[in-house]
C-alpha positions in Angstrom: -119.8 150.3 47.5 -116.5 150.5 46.6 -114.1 152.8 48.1 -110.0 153.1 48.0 -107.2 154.5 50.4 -104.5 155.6 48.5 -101.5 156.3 50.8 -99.2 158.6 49.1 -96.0 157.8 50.5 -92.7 159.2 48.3 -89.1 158.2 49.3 -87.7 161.6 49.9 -88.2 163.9 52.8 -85.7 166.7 53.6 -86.7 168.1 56.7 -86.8 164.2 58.0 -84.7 161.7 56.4 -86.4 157.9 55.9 -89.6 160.0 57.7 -92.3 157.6 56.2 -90.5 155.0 57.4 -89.4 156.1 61.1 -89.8 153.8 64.0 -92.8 155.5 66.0 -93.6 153.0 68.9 -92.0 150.6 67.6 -93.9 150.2 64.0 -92.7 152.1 60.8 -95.1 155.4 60.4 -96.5 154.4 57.5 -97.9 151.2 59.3 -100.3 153.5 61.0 -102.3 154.7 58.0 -101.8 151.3 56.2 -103.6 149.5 59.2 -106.0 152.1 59.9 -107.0 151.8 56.2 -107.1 147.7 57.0 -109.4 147.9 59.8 -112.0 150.2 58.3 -115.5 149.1 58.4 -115.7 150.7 54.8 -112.4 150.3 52.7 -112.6 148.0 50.3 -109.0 148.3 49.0 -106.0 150.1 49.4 -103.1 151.3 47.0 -99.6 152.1 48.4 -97.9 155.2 46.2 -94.5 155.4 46.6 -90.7 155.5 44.9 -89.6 153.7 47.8 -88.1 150.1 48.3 -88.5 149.9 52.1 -91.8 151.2 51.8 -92.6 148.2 49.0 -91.7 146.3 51.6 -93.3 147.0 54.8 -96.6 147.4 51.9 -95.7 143.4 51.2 -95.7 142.1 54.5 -98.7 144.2 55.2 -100.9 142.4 52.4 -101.8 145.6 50.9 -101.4 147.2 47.1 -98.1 148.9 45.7 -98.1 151.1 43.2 -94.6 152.0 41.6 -94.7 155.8 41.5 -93.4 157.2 38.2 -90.2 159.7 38.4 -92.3 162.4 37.2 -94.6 162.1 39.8 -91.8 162.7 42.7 -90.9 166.1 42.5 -90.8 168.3 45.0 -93.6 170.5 43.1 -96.1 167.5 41.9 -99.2 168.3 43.9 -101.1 165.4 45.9 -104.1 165.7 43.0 -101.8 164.3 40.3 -100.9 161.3 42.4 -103.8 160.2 43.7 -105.4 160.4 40.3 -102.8 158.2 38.9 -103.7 155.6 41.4 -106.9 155.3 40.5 -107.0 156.5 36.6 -107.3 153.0 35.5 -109.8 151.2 38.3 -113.3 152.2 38.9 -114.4 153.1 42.5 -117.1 155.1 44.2 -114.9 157.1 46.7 -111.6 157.9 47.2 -109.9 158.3 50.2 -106.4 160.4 50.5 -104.9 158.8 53.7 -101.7 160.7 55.0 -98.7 158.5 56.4 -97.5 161.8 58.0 -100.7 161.4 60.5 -99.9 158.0 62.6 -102.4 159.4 65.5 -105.6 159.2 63.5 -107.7 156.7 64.7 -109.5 154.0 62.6 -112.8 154.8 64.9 -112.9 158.5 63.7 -111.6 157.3 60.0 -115.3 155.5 59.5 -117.4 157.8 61.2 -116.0 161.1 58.5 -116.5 158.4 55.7 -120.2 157.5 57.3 -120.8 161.3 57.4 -119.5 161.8 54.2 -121.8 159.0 52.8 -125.2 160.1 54.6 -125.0 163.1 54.0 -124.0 163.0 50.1 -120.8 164.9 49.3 -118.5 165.4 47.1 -115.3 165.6 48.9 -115.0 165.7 52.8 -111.8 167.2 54.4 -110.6 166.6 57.9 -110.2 170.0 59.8 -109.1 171.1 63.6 -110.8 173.6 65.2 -108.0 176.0 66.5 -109.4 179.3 67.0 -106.4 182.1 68.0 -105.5 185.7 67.3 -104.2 186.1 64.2 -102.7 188.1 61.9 -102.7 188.1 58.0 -100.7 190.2 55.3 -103.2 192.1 53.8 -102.8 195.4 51.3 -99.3 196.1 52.3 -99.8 195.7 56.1 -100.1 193.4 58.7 -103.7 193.4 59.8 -105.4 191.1 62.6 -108.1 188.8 61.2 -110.7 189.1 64.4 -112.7 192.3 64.9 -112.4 192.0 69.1 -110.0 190.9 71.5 -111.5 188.3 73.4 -110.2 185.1 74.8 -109.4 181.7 73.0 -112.4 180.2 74.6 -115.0 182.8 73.3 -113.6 183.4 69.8 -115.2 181.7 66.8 -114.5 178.7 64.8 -111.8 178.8 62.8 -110.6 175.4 61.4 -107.7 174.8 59.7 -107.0 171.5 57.3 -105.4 168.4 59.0 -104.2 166.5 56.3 -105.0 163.6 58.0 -107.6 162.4 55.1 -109.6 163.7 52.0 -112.5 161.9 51.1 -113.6 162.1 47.6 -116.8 161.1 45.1 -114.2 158.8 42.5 -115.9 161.2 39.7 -114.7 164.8 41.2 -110.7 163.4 41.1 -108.7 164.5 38.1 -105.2 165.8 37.8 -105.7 169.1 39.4 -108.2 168.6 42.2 -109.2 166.1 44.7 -112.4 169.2 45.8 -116.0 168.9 44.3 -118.6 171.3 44.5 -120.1 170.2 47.5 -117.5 170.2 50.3 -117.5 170.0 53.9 -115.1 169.5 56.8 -114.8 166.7 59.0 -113.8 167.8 62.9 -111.2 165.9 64.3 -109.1 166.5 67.8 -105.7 168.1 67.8 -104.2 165.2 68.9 -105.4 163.3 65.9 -104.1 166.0 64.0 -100.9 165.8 64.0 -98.9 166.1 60.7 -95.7 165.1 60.9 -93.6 168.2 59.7 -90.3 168.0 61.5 -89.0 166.7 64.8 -91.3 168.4 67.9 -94.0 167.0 65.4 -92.3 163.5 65.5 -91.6 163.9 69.8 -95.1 164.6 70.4 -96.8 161.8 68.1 -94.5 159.1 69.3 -95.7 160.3 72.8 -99.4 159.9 72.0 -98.7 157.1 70.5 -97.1 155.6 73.7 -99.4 157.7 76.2 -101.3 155.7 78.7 -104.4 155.8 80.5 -104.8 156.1 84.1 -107.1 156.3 87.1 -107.2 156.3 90.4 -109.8 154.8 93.0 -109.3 156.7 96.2 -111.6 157.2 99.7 -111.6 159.9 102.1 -113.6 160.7 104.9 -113.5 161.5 109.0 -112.2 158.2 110.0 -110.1 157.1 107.0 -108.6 160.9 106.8 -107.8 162.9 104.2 -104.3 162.0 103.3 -105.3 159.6 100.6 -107.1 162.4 98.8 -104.8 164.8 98.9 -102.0 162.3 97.6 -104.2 161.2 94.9 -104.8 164.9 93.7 -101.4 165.4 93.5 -100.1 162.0 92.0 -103.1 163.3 89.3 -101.4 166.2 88.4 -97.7 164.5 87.6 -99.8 162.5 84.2 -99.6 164.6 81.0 -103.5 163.5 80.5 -106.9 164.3 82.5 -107.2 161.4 85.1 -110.5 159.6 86.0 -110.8 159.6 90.0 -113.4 157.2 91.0 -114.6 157.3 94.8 -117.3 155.6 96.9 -119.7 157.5 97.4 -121.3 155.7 100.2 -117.6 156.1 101.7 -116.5 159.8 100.4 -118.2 163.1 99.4 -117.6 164.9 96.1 -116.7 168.0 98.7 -113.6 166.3 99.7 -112.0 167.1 96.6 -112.2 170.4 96.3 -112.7 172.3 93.0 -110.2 170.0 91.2 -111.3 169.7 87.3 -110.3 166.0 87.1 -112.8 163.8 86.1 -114.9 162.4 89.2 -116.8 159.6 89.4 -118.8 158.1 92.2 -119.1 154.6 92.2 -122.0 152.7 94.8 -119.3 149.3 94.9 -116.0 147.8 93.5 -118.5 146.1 90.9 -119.0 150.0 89.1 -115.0 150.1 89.4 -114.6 147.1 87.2 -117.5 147.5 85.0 -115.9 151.0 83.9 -112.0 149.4 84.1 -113.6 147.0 81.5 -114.9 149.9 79.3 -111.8 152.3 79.3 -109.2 149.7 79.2 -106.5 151.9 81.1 -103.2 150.7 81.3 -102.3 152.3 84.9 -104.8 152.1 87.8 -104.0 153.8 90.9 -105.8 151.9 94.7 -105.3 154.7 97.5 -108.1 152.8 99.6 -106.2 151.4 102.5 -107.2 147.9 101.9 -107.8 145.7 99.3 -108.9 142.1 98.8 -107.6 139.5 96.1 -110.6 138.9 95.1 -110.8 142.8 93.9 -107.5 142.2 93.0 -108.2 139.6 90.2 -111.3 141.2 89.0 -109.1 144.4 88.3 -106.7 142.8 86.2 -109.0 140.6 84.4 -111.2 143.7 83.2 -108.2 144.9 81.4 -105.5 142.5 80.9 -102.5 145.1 79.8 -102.8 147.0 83.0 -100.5 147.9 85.6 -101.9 148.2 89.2 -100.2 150.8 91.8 -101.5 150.5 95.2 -101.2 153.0 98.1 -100.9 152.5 101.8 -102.5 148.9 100.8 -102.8 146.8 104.3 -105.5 144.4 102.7 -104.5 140.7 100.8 -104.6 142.5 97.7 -100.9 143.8 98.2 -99.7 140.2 96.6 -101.5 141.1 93.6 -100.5 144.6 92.9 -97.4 145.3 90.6 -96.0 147.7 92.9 -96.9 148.6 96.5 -95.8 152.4 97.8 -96.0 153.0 101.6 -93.9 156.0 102.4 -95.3 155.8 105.9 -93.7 152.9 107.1 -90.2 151.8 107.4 -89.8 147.9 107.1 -90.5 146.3 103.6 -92.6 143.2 103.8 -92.5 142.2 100.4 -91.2 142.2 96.8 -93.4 144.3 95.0 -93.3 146.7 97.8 -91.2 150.5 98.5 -91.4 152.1 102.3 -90.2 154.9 104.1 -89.9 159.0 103.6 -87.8 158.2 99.9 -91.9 157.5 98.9 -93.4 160.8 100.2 -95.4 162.3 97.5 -94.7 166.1 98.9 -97.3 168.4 98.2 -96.4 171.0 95.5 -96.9 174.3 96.7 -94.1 173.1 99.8 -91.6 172.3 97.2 -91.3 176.3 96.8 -90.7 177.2 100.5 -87.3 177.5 102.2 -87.3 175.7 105.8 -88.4 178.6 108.8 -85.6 180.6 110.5 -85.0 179.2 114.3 -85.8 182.6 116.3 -84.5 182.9 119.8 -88.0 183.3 121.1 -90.9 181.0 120.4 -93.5 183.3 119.8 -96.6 181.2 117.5 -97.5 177.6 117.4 -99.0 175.7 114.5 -101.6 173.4 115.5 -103.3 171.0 113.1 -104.4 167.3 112.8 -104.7 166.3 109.2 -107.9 166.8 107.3 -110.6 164.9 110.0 -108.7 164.4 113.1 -111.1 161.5 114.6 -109.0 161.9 118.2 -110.5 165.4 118.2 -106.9 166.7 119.4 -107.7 169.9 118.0 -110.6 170.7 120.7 -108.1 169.4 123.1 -105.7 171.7 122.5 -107.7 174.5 122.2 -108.7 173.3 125.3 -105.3 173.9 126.7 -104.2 177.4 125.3 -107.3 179.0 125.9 -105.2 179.4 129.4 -104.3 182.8 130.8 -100.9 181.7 130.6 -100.4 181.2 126.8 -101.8 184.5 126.3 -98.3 186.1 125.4 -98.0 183.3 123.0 -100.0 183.0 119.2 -101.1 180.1 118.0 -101.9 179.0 114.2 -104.9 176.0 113.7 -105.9 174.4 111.6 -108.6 172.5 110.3 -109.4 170.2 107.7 -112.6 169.4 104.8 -113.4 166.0 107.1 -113.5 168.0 110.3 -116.7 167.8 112.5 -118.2 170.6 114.3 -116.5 173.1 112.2 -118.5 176.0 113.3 -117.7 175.7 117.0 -114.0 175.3 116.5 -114.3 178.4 114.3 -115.7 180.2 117.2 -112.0 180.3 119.3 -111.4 183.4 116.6 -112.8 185.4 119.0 -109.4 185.0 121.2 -107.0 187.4 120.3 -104.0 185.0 120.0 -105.5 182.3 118.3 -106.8 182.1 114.5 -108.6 179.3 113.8 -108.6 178.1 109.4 -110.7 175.8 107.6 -109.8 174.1 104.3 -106.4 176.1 104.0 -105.1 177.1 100.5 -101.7 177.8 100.5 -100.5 175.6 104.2 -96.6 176.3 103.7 -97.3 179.5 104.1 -99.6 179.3 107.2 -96.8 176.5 108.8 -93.7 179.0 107.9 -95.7 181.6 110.0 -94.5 179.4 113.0 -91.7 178.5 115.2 -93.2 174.9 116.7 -95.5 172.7 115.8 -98.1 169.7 116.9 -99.3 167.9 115.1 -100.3 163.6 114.6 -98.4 161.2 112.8 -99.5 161.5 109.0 -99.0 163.3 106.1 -98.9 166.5 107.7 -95.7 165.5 109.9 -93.8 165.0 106.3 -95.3 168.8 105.6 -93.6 170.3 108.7 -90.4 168.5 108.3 -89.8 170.0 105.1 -90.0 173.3 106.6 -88.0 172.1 109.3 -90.3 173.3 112.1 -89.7 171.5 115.5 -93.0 169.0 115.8 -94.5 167.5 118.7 -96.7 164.6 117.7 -99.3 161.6 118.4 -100.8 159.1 116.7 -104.5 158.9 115.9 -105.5 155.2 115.6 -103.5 151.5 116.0 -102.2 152.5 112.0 -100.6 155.5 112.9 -98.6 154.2 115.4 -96.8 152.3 113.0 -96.1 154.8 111.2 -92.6 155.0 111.2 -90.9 158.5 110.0 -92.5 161.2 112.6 -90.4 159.7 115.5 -87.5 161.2 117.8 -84.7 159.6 115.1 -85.9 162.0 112.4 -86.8 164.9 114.9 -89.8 164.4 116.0 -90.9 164.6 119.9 -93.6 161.5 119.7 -96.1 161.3 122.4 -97.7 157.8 121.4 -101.6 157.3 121.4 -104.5 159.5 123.0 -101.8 161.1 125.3 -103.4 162.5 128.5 -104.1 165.9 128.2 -101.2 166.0 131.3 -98.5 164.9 128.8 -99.2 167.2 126.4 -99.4 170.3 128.2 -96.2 169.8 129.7 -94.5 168.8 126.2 -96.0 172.1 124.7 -94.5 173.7 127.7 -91.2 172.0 126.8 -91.1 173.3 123.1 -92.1 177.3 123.9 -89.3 177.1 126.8 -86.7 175.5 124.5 -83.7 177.4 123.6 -82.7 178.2 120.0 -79.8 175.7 120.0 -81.5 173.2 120.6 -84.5 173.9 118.4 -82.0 174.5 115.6 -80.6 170.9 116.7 -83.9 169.1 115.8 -84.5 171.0 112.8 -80.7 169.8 111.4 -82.5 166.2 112.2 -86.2 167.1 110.6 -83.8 168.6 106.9 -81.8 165.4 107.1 -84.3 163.7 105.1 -84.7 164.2 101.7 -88.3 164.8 101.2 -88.6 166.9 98.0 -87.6 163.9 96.1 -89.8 161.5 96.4 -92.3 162.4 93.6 -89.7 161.6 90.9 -88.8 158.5 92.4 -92.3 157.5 92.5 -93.3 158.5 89.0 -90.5 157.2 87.9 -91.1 153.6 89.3 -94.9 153.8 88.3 -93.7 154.9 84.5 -91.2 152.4 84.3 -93.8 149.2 85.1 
């Protein structure tokens, strides 16, 4: 079967000078429906239309057919049906397809399965379409009158599909000088990205950033040991990508509950040998470790399953750091190697705190916020309830809270019944909850970045060996650190300290806790990981 793309491509473009022939990711638009055409697994030939020089050019180095387009076949009212019948007046084919240069993001894979289509299921002329369904209006007997008969939203309305340009596909014996359209027409579905007809410039700014778009996923674990700061991170490092993210987690490690009712695309894995197996299929060019550890020999596998790809790793204290392309680790201070940025520049801050202004220093302390992460392993929390269920805090309130990876939920949620304290699980909106307070405690993780960008006087402790290395919550940023499994002594009297404290000197550690600049770090971090 023989079957032609004819690329009509003419030299002139007002709305976009030399538009045929723009740079988009580096290769001339044109290029895209040329090579498209070229790596069909139908097109037998190609012809090139065009007045233009450049075009004959790029056409040349390209190996394809040029046909000189005649001057009466360049004006600005000389439909597409005249040109493409002049291409092929004087060969003999079985179908012709109309490939657009305007659409550079049509893929070759959906080019051959409309032509497949169009061959099985005999037609005359197949035209690509996107379904865009909306409210609209038409001019219609003098007025304006909508098109739909009820109001309902973009989701429920019907069909309505609306030419791409992106190809026409026609039997060779339907073509004459006036149409391309046989009797027996149909349209061919494609996405809106695909779509895209290059009209004039915000057409141009969003195919050439399609065109350069990347692929990403993340691997990340969370559970009541590892904690839940990787998850959390992840979800928000997800939401910075202008594309839906595929989040892989062990699931011998991790439950799907742990990520709450995010809409990104989850995947459990049983082993690292899924991860690669799927790496290997999607070929992403950005993949995203938030796992605490990871081995070379992971490492290598990774990068072998797609060899483009550019590997971030989070928090990595495994071998597999050296193989990584960059290493992020806003929880410690020193900087071990080359590929690797530390400290509170890194912190990923969550957004809804990005939106709160830092608490007002009252005179009096009157509630305390009291929260351990999303698992607390140390079980502080019972500890401290243990301590201001005394008669003496009673003329105090205090704020806990607990996370998704917390055990025994149902008995912590019992200390309700105390008229100071309210106990939450799984909190929503957590600026809001910490801005309630005047002091905090808290350990030494993610949510000790939270409360210093409220600038809310924290006492903390560490959970495990890790967090004690964990540089930023310390007395040098404003912190009042207590070390690991502090007696239940210590505390007490350091809680004591903090509801006693004067205003002055509260308002002194807060100065400290503001001094870092913590709402910047997801810029600088998507800006490192976009320009890998």
């Amino acid at each position: 079967m023989n079957i032609v793309a004819v690329i009509p491509a003419r030299k002139g473009s007002k709305g976009i000078p030399n538009k045929n022939i723009r740079l988009l990711n580096g290769k001339p638009m044109i290029a895209y429906s040329i090579n498209n055409a070229l790596n069909s697994r139908y097109i037998t030939d190609i012809i090139v239309s065009s007045d233009s020089k450049e075009i004959k050019s790029i056409t040349n180095c390209l190996g394809v057919e040029f046909k000189d387009r005649k001057e009466e076949l360049c004006a600005d009212d000389i439909t597409l049906d005249k040109v493409i019948y002049d291409a092929v007046i004087d060969k003999s084919y079985d179908i012709v397809i109309t490939l657009q240069p305007t659409s550079p993001t049509l893929q070759v894979e959906t080019l051959d399965k409309a032509i497949k289509y169009f061959i099985d299921n005999e037609l005359d002329t197949l035209i690509s379409a996107v379904n865009s369904p909306r409210l609209s209006w038409i001019h219609k007997d003098g007025k304006i009158q909508p098109t739909y008969s009820k109001r309902l939203n973009r989701q429920y309305l019907p069909g309505e599909y609306r030419e791409a340009g992106a190809f026409v596909i026609s039997k060779y014996n339907v073509i004459n000088e006036n149409t391309r359209i046989g009797k027996n027409v149909e349209i061919f579905e494609i996405s809106k990205e695909e779509a895209i007809d290059i009209d004039d410039y915000s057409d141009l700014m969003y195919a050439e950033y399609i065109l350069q778009r990347k692929t990403v996923a993340i691997y990340v674990n969370g559970n009541q040991k590892r904690g839940m700061g990787h998850i959390y991170r992840s979800l928000d490092l997800a939401d910075e990508f202008y594309c839906k993210l595929d989040i892989y987690y062990n699931r011998n490690q991790t439950s799907r509950q742990m990520f709450g009712d995010t809409t990104h695309n989850l995947i459990s894995v049983n082993n690292e040998e899924e991860i690669i197996d799927y790496v290997k299929k999607e070929q992403y060019k950005i993949f995203i470790n938030d796992v605490l550890e990871t081995s070379m020999k992971y490492m290598d596998k990774l990068r072998s399953a797609s060899p483009d790809i550019k590997i971030i790793n989070f928090e990595d204290e495994g071998e597999g750091v050296y193989k990584a392309d960059l290493v992020i680790n806003a929880l410690y201070q020193n900087c071990k190697y080359h590929n690797m940025k530390v400290g509170e520049r890194y912190y990923i801050a969550p957004k809804l705190f990005l939106f709160y202004s830092p608490i007002s220093i009252k005179k009096e302390v009157e509630t305390v916020f009291i929260s351990f992460g999303g698992a607390d392993p140390q079980n502080y929390t019972q500890r401290l309830l243990d301590i201001i269920t005394k008669k003496k805090y009673q003329t105090r309130k205090f704020i806990v809270a607990v996370g998704r990876a917390y055990q025994n939920v149902d008995e912590i949620m019992k200390y309700n019944k105390y008229f100071n304290i309210k106990v939450f699980y799984d909190v929503d909106n957590m600026p809001e909850l910490m801005s309630q307070c005047d002091i905090a405690i808290t350990s030494r993780g993610r949510t000790g970045y939270e409360l210093a960008l409220l600038g809310i006087p924290t006492i903390s402790m560490s959970q495990n060996q890790r967090e004690e290395r964990h540089g930023f919550v310390s007395m040098e940023h404003g912190f009042n650190y207590l070390g690991l499994a502090p007696s239940d002594t210590i505390i007490e009297s350091n809680l004591n300290l903090y509801l006693d404290m004067n205003s002055n000197d509260r308002k002194e550690m807060q100065k400290k806790l503001l001094s870092n600049d913590l709402k910047s770090g997801r810029k600088r971090v998507m800006s490192l990981i976009n320009n890998l």
